[in-house]
Short mmCIF file of the C-alpha atoms (twelve columns), coordinates in Angstrom:
data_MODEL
# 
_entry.id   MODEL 
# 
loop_
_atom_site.group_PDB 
_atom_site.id 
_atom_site.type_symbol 
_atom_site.label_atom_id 
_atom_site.label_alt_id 
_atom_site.label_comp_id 
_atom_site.label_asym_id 
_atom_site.label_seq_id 
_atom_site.Cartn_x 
_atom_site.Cartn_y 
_atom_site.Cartn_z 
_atom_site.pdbx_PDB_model_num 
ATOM 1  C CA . UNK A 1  -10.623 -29.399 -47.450 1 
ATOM 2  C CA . UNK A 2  -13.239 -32.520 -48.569 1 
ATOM 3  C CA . UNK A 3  -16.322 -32.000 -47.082 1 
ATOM 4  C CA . UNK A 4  -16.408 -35.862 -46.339 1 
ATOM 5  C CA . UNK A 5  -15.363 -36.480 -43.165 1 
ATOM 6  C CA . UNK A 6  -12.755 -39.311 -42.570 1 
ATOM 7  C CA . UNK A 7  -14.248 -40.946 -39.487 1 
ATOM 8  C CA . UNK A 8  -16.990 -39.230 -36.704 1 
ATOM 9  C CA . UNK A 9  -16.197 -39.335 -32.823 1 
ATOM 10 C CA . UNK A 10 -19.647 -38.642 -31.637 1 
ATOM 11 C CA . UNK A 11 -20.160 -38.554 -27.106 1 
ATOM 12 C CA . UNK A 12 -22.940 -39.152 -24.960 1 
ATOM 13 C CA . UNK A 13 -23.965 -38.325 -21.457 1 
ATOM 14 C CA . UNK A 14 -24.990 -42.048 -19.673 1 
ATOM 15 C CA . UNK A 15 -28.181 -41.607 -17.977 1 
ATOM 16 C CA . UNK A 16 -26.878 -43.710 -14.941 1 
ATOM 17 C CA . UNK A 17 -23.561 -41.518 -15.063 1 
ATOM 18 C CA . UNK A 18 -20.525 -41.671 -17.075 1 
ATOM 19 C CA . UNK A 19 -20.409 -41.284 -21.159 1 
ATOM 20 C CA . UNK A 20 -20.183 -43.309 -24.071 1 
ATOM 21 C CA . UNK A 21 -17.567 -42.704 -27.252 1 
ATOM 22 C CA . UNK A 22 -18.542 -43.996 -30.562 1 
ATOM 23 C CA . UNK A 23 -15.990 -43.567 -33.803 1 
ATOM 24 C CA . UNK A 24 -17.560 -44.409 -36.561 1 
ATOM 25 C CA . UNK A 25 -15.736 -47.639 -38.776 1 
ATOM 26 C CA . UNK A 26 -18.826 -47.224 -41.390 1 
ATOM 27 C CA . UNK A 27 -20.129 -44.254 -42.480 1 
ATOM 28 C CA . UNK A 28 -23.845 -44.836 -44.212 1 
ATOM 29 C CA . UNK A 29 -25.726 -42.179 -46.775 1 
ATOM 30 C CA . UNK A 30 -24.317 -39.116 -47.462 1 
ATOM 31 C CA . UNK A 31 -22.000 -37.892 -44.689 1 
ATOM 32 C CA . UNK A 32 -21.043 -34.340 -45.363 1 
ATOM 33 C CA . UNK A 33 -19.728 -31.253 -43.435 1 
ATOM 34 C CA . UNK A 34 -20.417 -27.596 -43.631 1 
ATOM 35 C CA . UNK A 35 -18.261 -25.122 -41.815 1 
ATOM 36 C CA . UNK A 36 -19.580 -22.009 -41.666 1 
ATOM 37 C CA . UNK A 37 -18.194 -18.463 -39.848 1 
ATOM 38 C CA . UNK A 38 -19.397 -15.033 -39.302 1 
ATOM 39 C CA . UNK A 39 -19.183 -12.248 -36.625 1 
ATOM 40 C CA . UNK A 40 -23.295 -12.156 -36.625 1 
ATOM 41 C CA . UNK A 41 -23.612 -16.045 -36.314 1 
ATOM 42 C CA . UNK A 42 -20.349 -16.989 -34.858 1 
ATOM 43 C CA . UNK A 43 -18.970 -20.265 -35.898 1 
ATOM 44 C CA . UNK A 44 -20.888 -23.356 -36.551 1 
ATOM 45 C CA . UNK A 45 -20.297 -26.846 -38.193 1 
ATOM 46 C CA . UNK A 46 -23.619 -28.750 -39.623 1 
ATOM 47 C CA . UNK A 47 -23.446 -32.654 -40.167 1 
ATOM 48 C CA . UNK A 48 -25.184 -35.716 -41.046 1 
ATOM 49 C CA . UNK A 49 -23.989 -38.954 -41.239 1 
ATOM 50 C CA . UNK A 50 -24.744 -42.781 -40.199 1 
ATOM 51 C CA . UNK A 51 -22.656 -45.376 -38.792 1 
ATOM 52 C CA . UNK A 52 -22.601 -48.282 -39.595 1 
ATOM 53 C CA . UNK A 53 -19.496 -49.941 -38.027 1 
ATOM 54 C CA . UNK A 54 -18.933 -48.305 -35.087 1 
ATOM 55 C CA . UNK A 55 -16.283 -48.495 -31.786 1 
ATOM 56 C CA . UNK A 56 -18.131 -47.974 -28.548 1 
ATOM 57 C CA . UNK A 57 -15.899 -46.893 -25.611 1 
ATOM 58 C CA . UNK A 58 -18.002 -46.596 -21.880 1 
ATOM 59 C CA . UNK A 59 -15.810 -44.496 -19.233 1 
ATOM 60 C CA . UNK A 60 -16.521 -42.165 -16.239 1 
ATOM 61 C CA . UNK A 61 -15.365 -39.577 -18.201 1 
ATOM 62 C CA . UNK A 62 -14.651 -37.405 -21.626 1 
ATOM 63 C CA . UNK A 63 -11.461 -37.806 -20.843 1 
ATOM 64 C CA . UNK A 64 -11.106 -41.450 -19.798 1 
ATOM 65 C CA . UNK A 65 -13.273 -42.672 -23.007 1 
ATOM 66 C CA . UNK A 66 -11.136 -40.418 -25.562 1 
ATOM 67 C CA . UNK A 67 -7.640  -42.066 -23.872 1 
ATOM 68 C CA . UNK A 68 -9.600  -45.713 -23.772 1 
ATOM 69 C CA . UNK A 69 -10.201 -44.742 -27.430 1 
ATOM 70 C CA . UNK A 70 -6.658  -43.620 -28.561 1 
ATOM 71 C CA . UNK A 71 -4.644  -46.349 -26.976 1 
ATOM 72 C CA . UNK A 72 -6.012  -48.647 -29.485 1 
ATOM 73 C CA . UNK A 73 -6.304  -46.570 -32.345 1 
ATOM 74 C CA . UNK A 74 -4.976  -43.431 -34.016 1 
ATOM 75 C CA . UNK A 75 -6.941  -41.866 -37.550 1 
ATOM 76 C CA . UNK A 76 -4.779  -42.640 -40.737 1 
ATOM 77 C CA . UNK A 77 -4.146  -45.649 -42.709 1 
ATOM 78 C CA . UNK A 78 -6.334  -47.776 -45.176 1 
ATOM 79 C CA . UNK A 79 -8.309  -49.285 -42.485 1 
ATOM 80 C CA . UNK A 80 -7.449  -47.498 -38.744 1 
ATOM 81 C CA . UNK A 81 -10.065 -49.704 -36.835 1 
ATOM 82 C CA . UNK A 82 -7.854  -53.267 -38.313 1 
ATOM 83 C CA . UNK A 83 -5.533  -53.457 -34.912 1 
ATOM 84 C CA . UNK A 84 -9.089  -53.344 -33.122 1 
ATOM 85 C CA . UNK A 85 -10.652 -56.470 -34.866 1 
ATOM 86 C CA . UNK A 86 -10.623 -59.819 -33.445 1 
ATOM 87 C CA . UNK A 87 -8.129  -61.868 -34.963 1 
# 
C-alpha cells in the first residue's frame, strides 16, 4: 500500500446543525498516511494533507452528504471529479 492517499473525504459538524463533506480534487504539500496497530495503543491512522480543489457537499446528515457525494462521483479514473465540472 502507497502511503499517498488517492483523494481525502474529510466531515464537519455545522454549528447551526447539519454537516459539511469535502473530497479533496487537489491535494497540496506532502499528503501522507501512517497506519499504525498494537494491542497497547489500539489502532490509529495519522495524516496531513491540504486541499486545494475541493467538493463541498452541505446535508442534514453523514449519511445524506456521503449519498449527495456519491451520486455524482465514484474514486477511480484519471480525473474522478471531471463529470462534476461545469461544462
Amino acid at each position: 500500500m502507497s502511503d499517498r492517499p488517492d483523494w481525502l473525504i474529510i466531515g464537519q459538524q455545522m454549528p447551526t446543525g447539519g454537516v459539511v463533506v469535502f473530497a479533496s480534487k487537489t491535494m497540496t504539500g506532502q499528503a501522507h498516511i501512517r497506519e499504525e496497530s498494537s494491542a497497547r495503543r489500539g489502532q490509529s491512522i495519522d495524516f496531513s494533507v491540504g486541499m486545494r480543489d475541493y467538493l463541498k457537499v452541505e446535508a442534514d446528515t453523514y449519511p445524506h452528504a456521503l449519498a449527495d457525494l456519491f451520486e455524482q462521483w465514484a474514486p477511480g479514473g484519471a480525473d474522478p471529479f471531471k463529470a462534476l465540472e461545469a461544462p
